[in-house]
N, C-alpha and C positions, 0 to 999 in steps of 0.2 A: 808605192815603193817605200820599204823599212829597211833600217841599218841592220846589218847584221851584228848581233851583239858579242859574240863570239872572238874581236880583235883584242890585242892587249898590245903589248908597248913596240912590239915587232912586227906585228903583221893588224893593221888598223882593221876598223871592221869598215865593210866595204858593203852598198846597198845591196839589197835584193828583192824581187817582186813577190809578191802574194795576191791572192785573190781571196774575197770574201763576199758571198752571195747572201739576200736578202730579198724575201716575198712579203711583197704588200697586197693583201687581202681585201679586196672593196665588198663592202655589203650596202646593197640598194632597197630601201624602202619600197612596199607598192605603191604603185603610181595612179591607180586606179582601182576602184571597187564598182561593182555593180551587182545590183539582187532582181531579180523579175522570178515572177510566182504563173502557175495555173491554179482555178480554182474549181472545186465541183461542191456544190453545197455545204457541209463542214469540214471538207477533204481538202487541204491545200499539198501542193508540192511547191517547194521554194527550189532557187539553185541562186548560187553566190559565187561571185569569179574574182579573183585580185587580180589583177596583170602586171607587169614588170617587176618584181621581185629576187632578191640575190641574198640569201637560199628561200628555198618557195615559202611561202606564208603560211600559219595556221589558221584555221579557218574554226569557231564553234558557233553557236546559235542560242540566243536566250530569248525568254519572253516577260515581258514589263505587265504587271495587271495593271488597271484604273488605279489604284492607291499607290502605285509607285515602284512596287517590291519588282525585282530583276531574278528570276530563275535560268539556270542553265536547262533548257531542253535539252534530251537525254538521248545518247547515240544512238536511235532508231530507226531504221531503214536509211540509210546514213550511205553514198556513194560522192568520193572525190576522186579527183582527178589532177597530174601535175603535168603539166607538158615546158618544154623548153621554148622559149621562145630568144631566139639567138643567146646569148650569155645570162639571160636571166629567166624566169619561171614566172608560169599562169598559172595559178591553184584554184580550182573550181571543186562545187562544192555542190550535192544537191539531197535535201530533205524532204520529206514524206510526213504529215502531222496533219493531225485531226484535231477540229477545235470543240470543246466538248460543249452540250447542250444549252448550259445557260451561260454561254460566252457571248455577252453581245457586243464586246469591240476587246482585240487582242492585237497589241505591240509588239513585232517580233524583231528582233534584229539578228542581222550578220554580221560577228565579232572579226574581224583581219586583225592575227597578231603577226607581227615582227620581229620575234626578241634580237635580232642581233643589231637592228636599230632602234629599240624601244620606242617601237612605234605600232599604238593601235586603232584600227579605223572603225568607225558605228558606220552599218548602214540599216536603216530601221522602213519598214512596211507596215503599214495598221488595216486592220481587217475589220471590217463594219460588218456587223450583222442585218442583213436587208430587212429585219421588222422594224430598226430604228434607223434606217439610213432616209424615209420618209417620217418622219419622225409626226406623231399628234401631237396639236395642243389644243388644252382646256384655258378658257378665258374665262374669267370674273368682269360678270356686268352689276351695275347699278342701277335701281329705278330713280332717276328726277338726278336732284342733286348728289353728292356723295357725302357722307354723315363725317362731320369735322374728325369725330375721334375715332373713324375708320380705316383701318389698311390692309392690304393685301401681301402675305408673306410667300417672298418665294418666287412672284412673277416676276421673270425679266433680272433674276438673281438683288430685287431689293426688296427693302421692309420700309417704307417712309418714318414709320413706329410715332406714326400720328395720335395712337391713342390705343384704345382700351378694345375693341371689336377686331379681330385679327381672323385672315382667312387662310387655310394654307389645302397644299394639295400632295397627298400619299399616292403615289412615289413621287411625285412632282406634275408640273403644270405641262410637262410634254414627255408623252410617255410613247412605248411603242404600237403599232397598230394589235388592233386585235386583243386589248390586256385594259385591266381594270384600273379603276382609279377613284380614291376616295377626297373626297372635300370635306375640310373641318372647317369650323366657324367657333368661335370662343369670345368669349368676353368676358376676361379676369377684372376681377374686383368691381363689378360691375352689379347690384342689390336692385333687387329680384332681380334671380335668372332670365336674361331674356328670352321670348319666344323666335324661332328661325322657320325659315319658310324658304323655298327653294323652288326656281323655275328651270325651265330650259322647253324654249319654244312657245307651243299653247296649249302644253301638258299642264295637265292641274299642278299646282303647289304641292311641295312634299316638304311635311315639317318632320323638323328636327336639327339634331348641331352637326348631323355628318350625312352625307348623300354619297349613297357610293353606286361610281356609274358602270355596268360590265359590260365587257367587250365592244370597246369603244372603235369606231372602227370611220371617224371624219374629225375633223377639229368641229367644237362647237363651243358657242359660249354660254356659261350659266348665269340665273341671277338670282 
């Protein structure tokens, strides 16, 4: 109720009604995300679902390499979906992607954005390549004692850096089946070159600074 402004010194101004309407707009975050995948060799199909959301969610798809880097996987074979679900929206989402040859572990995730609550959700799946998901390893043995200024680089992610004889192994001490692997031996600042000599079982001795073993295909250990 407002006065009417209209009175002056003979006729006062005397209330009257108005109305004025006002819409409050609710926007609801997702409430839920979930991602489940099928897989056929390096053929995956993804699908990613937000649920509860007010207005439906955006939905993209990236993937993380090993060193860290985040790419947007690229609208391809790309099917969504929004359905209502009483006052607020399910957004589902399903991809098609092939992991390419020498992928041997690939981080994909389902991005759920929300701009109208600034709100975004990760849901991430890692995809192991089955020649390293049994993954080999190469051990380093020693005859008798172990030589004071001896160490092993590399195994078991340390270097004791005991001294001056150092062993390491290209591409590393566990690698995947079926795939090659090289052992170095060094010994910097070390007068004369030493001689090296290398076992594995009750094969003869193979000298030299590097043994490289192919198509490795059990864990074993050398010495």
């Amino acid at each position: 109720v407002v006065w009417d402004n209209t009175g002056n010194s003979t006729e006062p101004s005397v209330p009257i009604s108005k109305e004025a309407r006002m819409m409050l707009k609710v926007n609801v975050p997702p409430e839920k995300v979930e991602i489940t995948h099928l897989t056929s060799g390096r053929n995956l199909s993804l699908r990613c679902k937000s649920e509860g959301a007010k207005p439906p969610a955006d939905i993209l798809w990236t993937k993380t390499s090993p060193d860290g880097v985040e790419t947007e996987i690229p609208d391809l074979s790309k099917t969504r979906e929004i359905e209502p679900a009483g006052e607020l929206y399910d957004t589902a989402e399903q991809i098609f992607y092939q992991l390419e040859e020498n992928e041997m572990i690939a981080k994909i995730s389902c991005v759920v954005r929300h701009h109208n609550t600034n709100t975004t959700i990760y849901k991430n799946i890692t995809f192991v390549s089955p020649a390293i998901q049994n993954a080999l390893k190469v051990t380093i043995q020693r005859f008798a004692e172990p030589v004071l200024y001896s160490s092993i680089e590399n195994q078991d992610g340390q270097d004791n850096k005991a001294g001056l004889v150092k062993i390491s192994a290209d591409p590393g001490f566990k690698v995947p089946y079926n795939t090659s692997v090289t052992l170095k031996a060094a010994a910097p600042g070390v007068f004369p070159e030493p001689r090296y000599l290398w076992w594995v079982g009750d094969q003869t001795g193979i000298a030299g600074r590097e043994l490289r073993i192919d198509n490795l295909e059990e864990d074993k250990s050398y010495y």
